[in-house]
MIVEX-923608 format. One record per residue (C-alpha): residue number from 1; residue in one letter; x, y, z. Coordinates in nm, 2 decimals. Layout:
<romars>
+------+-------+--------+--------+--------+
! dogu ! nulum !      X !      Y !      Z !
+------+-------+--------+--------+--------+
!  NUM !     a !      X !      Y !      Z !
...
+------+-------+--------+--------+--------+
</romars>
This chain:
<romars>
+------+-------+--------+--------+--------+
! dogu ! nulum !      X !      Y !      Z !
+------+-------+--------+--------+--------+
!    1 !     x !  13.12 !   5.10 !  17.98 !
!    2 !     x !  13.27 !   5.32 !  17.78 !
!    3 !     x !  13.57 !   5.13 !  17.66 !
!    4 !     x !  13.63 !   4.97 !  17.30 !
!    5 !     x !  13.68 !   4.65 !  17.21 !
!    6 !     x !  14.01 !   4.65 !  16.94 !
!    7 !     x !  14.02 !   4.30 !  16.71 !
!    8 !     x !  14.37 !   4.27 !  16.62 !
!    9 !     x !  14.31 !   4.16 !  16.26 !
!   10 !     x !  14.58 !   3.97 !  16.07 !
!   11 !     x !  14.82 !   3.85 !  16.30 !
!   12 !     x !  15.08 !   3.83 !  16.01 !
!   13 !     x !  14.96 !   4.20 !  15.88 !
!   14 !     x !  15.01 !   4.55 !  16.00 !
!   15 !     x !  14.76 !   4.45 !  16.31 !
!   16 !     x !  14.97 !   4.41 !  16.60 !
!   17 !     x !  15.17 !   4.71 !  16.48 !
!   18 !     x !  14.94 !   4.99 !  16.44 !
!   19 !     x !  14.71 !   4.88 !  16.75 !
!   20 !     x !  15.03 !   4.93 !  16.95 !
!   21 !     x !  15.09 !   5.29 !  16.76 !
!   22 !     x !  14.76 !   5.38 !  16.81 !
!   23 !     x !  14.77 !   5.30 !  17.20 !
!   24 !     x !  15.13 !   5.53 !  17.21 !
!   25 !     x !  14.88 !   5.85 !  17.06 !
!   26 !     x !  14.60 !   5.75 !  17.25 !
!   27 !     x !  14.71 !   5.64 !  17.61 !
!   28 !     x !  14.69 !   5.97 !  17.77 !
!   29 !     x !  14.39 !   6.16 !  17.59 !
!   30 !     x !  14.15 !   5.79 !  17.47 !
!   31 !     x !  13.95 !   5.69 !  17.38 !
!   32 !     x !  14.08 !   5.37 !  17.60 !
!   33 !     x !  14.04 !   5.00 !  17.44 !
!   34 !     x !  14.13 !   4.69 !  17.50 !
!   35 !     x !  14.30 !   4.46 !  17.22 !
!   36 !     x !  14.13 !   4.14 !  17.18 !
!   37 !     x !  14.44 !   3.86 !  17.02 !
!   38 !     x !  14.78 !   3.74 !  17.09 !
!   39 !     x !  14.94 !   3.92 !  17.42 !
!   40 !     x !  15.27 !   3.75 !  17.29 !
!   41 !     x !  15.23 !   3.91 !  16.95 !
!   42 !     x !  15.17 !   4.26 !  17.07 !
!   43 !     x !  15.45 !   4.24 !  17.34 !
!   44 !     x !  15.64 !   4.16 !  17.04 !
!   45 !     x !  15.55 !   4.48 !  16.83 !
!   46 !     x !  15.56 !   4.69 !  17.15 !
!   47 !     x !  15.98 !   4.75 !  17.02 !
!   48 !     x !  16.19 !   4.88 !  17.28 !
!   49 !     x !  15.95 !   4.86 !  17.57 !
!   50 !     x !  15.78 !   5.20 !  17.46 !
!   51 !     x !  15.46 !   5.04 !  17.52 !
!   52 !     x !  15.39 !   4.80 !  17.81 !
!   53 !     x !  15.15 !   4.52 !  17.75 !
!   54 !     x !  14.93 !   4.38 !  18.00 !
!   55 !     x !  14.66 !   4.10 !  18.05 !
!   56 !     x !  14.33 !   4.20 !  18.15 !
!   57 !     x !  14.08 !   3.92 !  18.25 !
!   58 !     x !  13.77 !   4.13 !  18.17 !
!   59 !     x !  13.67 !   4.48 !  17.95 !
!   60 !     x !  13.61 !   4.61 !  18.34 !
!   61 !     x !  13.99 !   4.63 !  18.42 !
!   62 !     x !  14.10 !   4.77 !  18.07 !
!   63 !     x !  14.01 !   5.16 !  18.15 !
!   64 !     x !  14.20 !   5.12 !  18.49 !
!   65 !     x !  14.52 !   5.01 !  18.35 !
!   66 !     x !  14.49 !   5.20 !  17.97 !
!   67 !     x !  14.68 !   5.51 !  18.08 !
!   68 !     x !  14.97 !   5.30 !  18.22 !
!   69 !     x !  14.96 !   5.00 !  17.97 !
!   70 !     x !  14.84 !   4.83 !  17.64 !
!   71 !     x !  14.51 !   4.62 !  17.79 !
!   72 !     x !  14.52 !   4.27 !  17.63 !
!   73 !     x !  14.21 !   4.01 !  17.68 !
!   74 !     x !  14.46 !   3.73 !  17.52 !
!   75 !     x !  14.32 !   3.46 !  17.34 !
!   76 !     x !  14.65 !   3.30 !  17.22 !
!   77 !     x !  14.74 !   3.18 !  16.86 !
!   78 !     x !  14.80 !   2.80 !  16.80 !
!   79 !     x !  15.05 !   2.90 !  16.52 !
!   80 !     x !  15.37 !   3.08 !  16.47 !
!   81 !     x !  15.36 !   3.44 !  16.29 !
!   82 !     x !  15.60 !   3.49 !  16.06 !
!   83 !     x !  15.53 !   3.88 !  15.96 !
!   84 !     x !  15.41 !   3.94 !  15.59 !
!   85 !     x !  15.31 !   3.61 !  15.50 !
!   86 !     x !  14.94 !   3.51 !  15.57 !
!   87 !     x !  14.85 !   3.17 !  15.70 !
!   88 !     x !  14.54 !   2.99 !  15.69 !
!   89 !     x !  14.64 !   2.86 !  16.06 !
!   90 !     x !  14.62 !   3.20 !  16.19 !
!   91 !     x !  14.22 !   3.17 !  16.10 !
!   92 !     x !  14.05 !   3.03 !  16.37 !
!   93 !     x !  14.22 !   3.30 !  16.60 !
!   94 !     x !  14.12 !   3.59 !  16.40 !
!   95 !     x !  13.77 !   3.45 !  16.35 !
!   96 !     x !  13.79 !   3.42 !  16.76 !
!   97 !     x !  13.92 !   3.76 !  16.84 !
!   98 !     x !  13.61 !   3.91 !  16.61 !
!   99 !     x !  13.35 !   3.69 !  16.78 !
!  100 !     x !  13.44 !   3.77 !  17.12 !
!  101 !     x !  13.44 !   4.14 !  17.04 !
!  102 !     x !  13.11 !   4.09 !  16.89 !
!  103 !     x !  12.97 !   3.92 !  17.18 !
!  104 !     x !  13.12 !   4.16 !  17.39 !
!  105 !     x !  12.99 !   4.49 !  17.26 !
!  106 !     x !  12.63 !   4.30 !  17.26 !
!  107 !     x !  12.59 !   4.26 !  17.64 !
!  108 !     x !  12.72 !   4.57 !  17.68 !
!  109 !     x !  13.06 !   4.53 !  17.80 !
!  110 !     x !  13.22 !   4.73 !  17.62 !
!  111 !     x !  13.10 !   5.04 !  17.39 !
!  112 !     x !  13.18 !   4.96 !  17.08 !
!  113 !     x !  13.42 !   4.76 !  16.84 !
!  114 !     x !  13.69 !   4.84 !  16.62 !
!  115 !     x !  13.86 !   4.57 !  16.36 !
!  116 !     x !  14.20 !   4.57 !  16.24 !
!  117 !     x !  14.25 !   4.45 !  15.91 !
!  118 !     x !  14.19 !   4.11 !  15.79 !
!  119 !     x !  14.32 !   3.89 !  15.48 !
!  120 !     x !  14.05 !   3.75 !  15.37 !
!  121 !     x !  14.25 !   3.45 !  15.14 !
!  122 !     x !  14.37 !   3.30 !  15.42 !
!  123 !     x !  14.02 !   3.27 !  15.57 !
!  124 !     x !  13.87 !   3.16 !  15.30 !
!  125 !     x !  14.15 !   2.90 !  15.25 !
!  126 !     x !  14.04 !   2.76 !  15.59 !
!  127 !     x !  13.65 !   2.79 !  15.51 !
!  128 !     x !  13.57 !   3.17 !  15.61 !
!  129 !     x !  13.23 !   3.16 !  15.45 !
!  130 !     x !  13.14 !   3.56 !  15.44 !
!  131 !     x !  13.25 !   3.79 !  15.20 !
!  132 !     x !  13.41 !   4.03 !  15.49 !
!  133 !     x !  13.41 !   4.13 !  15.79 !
!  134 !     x !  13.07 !   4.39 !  15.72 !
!  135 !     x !  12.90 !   4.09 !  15.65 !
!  136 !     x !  13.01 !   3.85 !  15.89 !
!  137 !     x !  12.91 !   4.09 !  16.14 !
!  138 !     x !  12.56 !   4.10 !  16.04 !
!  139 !     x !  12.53 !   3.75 !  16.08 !
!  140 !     x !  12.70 !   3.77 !  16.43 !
!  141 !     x !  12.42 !   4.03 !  16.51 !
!  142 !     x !  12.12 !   3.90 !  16.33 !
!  143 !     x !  11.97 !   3.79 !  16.66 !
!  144 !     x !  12.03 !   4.08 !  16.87 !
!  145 !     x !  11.73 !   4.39 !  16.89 !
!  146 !     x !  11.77 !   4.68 !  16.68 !
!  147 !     x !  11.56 !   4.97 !  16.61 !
!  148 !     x !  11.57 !   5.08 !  16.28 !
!  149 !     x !  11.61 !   4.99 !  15.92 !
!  150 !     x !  11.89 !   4.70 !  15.93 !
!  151 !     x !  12.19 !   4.68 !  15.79 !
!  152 !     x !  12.49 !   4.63 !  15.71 !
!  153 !     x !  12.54 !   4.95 !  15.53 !
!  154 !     x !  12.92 !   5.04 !  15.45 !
!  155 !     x !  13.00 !   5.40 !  15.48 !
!  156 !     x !  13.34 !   5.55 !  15.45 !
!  157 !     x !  13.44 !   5.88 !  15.58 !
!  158 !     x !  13.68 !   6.13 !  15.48 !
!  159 !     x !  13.75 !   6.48 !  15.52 !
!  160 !     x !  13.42 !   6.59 !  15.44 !
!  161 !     x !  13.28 !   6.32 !  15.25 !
!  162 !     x !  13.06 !   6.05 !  15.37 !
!  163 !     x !  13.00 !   5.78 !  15.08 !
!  164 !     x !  12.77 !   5.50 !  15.20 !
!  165 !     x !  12.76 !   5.19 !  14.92 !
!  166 !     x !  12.45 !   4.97 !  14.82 !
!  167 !     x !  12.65 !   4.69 !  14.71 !
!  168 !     x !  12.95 !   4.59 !  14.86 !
!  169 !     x !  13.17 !   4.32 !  14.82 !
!  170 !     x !  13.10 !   4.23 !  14.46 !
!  171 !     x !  13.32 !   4.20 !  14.12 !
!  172 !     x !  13.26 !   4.50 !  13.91 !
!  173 !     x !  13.07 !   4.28 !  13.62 !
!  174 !     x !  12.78 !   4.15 !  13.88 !
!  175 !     x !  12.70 !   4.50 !  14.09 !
!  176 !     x !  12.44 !   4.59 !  13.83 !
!  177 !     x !  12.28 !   4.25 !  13.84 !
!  178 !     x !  12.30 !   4.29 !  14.19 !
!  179 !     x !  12.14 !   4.64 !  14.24 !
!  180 !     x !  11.74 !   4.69 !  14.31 !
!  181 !     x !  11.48 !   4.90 !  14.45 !
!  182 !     x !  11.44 !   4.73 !  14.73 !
!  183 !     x !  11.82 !   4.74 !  14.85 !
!  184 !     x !  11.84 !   5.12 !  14.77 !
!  185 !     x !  11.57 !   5.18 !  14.95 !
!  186 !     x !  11.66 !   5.05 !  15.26 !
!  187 !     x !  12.06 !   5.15 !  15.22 !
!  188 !     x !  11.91 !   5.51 !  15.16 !
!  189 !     x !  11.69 !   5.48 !  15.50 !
!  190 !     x !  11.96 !   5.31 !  15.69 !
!  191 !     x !  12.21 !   5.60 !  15.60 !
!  192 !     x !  11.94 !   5.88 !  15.68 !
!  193 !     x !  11.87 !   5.70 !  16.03 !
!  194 !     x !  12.23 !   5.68 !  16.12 !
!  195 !     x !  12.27 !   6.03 !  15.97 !
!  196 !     x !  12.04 !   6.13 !  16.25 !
!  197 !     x !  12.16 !   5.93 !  16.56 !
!  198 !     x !  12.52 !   5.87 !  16.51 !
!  199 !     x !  12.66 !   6.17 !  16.37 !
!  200 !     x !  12.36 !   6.45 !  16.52 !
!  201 !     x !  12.24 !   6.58 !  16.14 !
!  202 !     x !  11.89 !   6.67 !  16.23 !
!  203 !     x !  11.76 !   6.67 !  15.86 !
!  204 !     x !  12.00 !   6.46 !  15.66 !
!  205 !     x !  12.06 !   6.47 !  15.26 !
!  206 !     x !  12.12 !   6.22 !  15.06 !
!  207 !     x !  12.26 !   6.22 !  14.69 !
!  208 !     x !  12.22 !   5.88 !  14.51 !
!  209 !     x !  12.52 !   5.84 !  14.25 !
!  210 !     x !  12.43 !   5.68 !  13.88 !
!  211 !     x !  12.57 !   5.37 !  13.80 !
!  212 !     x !  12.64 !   5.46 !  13.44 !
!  213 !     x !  12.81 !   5.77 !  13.25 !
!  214 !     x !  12.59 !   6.04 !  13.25 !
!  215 !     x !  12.36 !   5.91 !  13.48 !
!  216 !     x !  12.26 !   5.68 !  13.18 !
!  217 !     x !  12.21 !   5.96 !  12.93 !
!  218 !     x !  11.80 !   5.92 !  12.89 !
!  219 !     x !  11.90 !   5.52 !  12.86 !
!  220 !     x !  12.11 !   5.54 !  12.59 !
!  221 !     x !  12.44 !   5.43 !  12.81 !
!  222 !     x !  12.23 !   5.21 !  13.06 !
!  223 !     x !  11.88 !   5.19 !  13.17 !
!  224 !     x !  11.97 !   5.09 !  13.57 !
!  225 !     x !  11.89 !   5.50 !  13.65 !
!  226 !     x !  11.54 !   5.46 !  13.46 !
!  227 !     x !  11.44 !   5.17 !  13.58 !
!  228 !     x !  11.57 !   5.08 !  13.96 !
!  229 !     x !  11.75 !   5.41 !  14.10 !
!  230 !     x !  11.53 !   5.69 !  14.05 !
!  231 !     x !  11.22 !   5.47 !  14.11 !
!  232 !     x !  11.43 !   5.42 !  14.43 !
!  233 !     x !  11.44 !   5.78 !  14.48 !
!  234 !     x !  11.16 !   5.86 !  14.45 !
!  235 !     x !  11.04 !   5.55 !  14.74 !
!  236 !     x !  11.29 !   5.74 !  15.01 !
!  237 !     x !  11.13 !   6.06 !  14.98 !
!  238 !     x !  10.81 !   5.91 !  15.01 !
!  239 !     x !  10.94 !   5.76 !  15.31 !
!  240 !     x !  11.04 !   6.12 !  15.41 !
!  241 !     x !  11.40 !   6.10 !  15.29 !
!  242 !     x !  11.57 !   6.43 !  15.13 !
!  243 !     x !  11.77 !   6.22 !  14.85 !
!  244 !     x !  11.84 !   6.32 !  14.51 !
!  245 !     x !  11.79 !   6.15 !  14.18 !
!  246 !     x !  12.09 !   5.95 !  14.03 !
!  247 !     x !  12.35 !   6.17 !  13.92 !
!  248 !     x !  12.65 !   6.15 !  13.74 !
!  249 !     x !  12.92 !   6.01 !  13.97 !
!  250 !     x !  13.15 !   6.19 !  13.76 !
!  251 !     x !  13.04 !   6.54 !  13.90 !
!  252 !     x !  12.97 !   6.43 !  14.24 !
!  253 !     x !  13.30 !   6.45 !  14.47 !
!  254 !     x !  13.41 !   6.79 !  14.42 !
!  255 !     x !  13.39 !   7.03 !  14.70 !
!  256 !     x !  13.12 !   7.22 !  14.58 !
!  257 !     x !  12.89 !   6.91 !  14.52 !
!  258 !     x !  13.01 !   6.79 !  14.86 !
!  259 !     x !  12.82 !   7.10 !  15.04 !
!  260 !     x !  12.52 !   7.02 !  14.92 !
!  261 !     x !  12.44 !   6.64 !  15.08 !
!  262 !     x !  12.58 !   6.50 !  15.40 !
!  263 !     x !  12.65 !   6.16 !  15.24 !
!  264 !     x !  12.63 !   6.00 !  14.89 !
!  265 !     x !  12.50 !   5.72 !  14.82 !
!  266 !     x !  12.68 !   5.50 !  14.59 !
!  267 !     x !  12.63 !   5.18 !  14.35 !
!  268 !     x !  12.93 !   4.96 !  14.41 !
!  269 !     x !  13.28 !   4.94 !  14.56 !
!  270 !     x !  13.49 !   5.15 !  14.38 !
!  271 !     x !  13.24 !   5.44 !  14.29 !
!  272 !     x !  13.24 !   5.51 !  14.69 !
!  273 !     x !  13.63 !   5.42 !  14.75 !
!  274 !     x !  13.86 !   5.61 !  14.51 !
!  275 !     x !  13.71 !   5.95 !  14.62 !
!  276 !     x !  13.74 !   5.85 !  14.99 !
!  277 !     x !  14.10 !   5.74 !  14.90 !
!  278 !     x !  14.19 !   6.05 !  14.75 !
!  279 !     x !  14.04 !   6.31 !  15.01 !
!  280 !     x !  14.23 !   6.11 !  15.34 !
!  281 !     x !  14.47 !   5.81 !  15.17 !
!  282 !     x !  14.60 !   5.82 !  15.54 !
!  283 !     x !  14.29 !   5.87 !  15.74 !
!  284 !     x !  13.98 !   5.71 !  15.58 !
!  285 !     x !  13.75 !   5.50 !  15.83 !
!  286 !     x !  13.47 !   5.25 !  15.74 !
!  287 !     x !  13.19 !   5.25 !  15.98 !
!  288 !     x !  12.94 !   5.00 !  15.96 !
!  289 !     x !  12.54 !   5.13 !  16.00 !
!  290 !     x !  12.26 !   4.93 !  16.08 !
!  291 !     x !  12.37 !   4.70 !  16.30 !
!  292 !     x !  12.26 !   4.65 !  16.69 !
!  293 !     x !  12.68 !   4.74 !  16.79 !
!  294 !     x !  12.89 !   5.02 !  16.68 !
!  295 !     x !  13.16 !   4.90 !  16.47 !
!  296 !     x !  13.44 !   5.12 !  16.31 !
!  297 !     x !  13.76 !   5.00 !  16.12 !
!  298 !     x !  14.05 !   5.15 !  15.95 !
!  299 !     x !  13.98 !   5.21 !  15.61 !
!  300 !     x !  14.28 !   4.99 !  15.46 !
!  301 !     x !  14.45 !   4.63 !  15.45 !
!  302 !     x !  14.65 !   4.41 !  15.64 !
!  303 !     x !  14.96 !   4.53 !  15.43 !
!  304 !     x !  15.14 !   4.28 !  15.43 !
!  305 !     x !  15.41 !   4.44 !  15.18 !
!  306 !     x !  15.54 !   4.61 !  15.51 !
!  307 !     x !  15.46 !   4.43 !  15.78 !
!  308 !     x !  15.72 !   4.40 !  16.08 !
!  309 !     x !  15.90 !   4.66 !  15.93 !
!  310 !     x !  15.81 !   4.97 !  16.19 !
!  311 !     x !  15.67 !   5.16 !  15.89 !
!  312 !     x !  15.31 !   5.15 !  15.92 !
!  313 !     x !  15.13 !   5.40 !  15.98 !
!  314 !     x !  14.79 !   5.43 !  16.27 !
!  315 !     x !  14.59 !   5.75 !  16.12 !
!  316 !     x !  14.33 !   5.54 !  15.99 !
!  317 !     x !  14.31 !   5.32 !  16.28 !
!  318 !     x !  14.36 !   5.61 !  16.55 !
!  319 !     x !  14.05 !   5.75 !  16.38 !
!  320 !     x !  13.82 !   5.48 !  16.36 !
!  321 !     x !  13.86 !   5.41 !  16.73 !
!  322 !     x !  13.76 !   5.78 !  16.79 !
!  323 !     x !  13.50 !   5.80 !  16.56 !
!  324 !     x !  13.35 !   5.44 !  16.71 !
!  325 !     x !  13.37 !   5.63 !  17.08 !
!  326 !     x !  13.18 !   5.95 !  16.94 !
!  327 !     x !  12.96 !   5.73 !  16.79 !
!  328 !     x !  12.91 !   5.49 !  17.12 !
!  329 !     x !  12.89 !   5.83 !  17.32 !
!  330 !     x !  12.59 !   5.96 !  17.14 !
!  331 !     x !  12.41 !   5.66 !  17.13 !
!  332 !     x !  12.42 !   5.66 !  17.48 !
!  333 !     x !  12.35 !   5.98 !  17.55 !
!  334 !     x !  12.01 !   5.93 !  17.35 !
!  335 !     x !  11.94 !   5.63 !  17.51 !
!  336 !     x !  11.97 !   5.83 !  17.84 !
!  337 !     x !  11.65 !   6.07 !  17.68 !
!  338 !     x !  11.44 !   5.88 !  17.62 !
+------+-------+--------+--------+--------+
</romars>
């Protein structure tokens, strides 16, 4: 099966929106999907008719019709959207719409998964008990076979920069506490795997960034480089693994540094997201490694600032479903191998 399953996010967010945009850019070149949510809802954003919505019973029927029409496996909403303002009530939908995604990328009904954006207050309000999305996938997945150092493993891509991140959801003050050998090592060998079999690098590098200024300056500003990351360095290319020493994250982005690794590997959050933002604000996409299912997702919010306003804008999503089907295509295509 080479269609995608789409989760349609935030019902009160950009969701409906840019999954209808995205079917308007994609209906005649793919890759296809089929929207997993409200059919209502994304009749409702489909303004003006421009893009015809229709039921599908099953992933099998969404390629037939996804040239003509907007496929739709509807799993209705039991409350009323009113755009722009997040609901707890919407929560047991959107936690729905990802788990039947989930389940059906595992049996192999569809080829992959892409998310649309999620709030997560309003699922936490209503006793969402996972940091994100990344991590409530894992648990979705935890059962399921996979070859493979496991994840999740974030990694953003943009332009020419792929950033994977060692900690992930996490406030600024406990990523350090939070950082060890142990979980560099294995976000370094996830990233060199999926280096390999998702995007076709034969001999992946990887550059670890420093957590402090200067790559700690000898331990004067920090001793997490002395003591956890280079150690950790020095494990992955034990473990046959081209990846630098921590260096300064400072000096790391620019497009001459870029040439020389094929993605970095970074401490926390922000270290990995500001450059990402500022190659491709538009077109960023966050791909999840590691897991037993591709997974993509646009690399922003559920903006609700601007939602049901026509304004938003699909780049971000258009790409993450293409990049999930490149991904999903490879994957198969080794599988076929060997």
């Amino acid at each position: 099966m080479s269609t995608l399953a789409l989760s349609l996010g935030d019902p009160a967010g950009i969701g409906p929106e840019i999954v209808v945009k995205a079917w308007r850019a994609l209906s005649d070149s793919g890759p296809s999907f089929m929207a997993i949510g409200d059919h209502e809802l994304l009749k409702a954003a489909a303004v003006g008719g421009e893009a015809p919505v229709k039921r599908v019973a099953a992933a099998s029927e969404a390629e037939a019709v996804f040239r003509e029409a907007l496929p739709v496996l509807d799993l209705p909403l039991q409350a009323d959207v009113v755009a722009g303002h997040a609901d707890p009530a919407h929560a047991p939908a959107v936690i729905r719409w990802i788990e039947t995604a989930v389940g059906l990328a595992l049996s192999g009904e569809v080829a992959g998964l892409v998310t649309a954006p999620i709030a997560k207050a309003p699922l936490y309000a209503a006793g969402f008990g996972f940091p994100g999305h990344t991590e409530f996938l894992a648990e979705l997945t935890a059962a399921a076979r996979y070859d493979g150092a496991r994840g999740p493993v974030m990694m953003l891509i943009a332009a020419d920069l792929r950033v994977s991140l060692t900690t992930i959801h996490l406030a600024v003050r406990d990523a350090p506490a939070a950082l060890s050998i142990e979980g560099i090592v294995n976000a370094g060998l996830v990233t060199a795997q999926a280096l390999r079999r998702d995007f076709g690098i034969a001999h992946p590098r990887v550059a670890l960034a420093a957590l402090n200024p200067h790559a700690g300056e000898g331990g004067a500003l920090g001793r997490e480089e002395i003591e956890i990351i280079r150690p950790a360095a020095r494990a992955l290319r034990d473990l046959g693994v081209e990846c630098t020493d921590p260096k300064p994250a400072d000096t790391l982005f620019h497009a001459e540094a870029r040439r020389s690794y094929d993605a970095a590997l970074c401490m926390y959050h922000d270290q990995a997201l500001i450059p990402v933002k500022m190659l491709d604000f538009w077109g960023g996409v966050n791909v999840t490694l590691g897991l037993p299912v591709v997974r993509a997702s646009p690399d922003h919010g559920a903006a609700f600032d601007i939602a049901g306003r026509g304004v938003a804008r699909a780049d971000s999503l258009i790409a993450a479903l293409k990049l999930a089907d490149a991904i999903a295509t490879r994957r198969r295509s080794l599988s076929a191998a060997a």
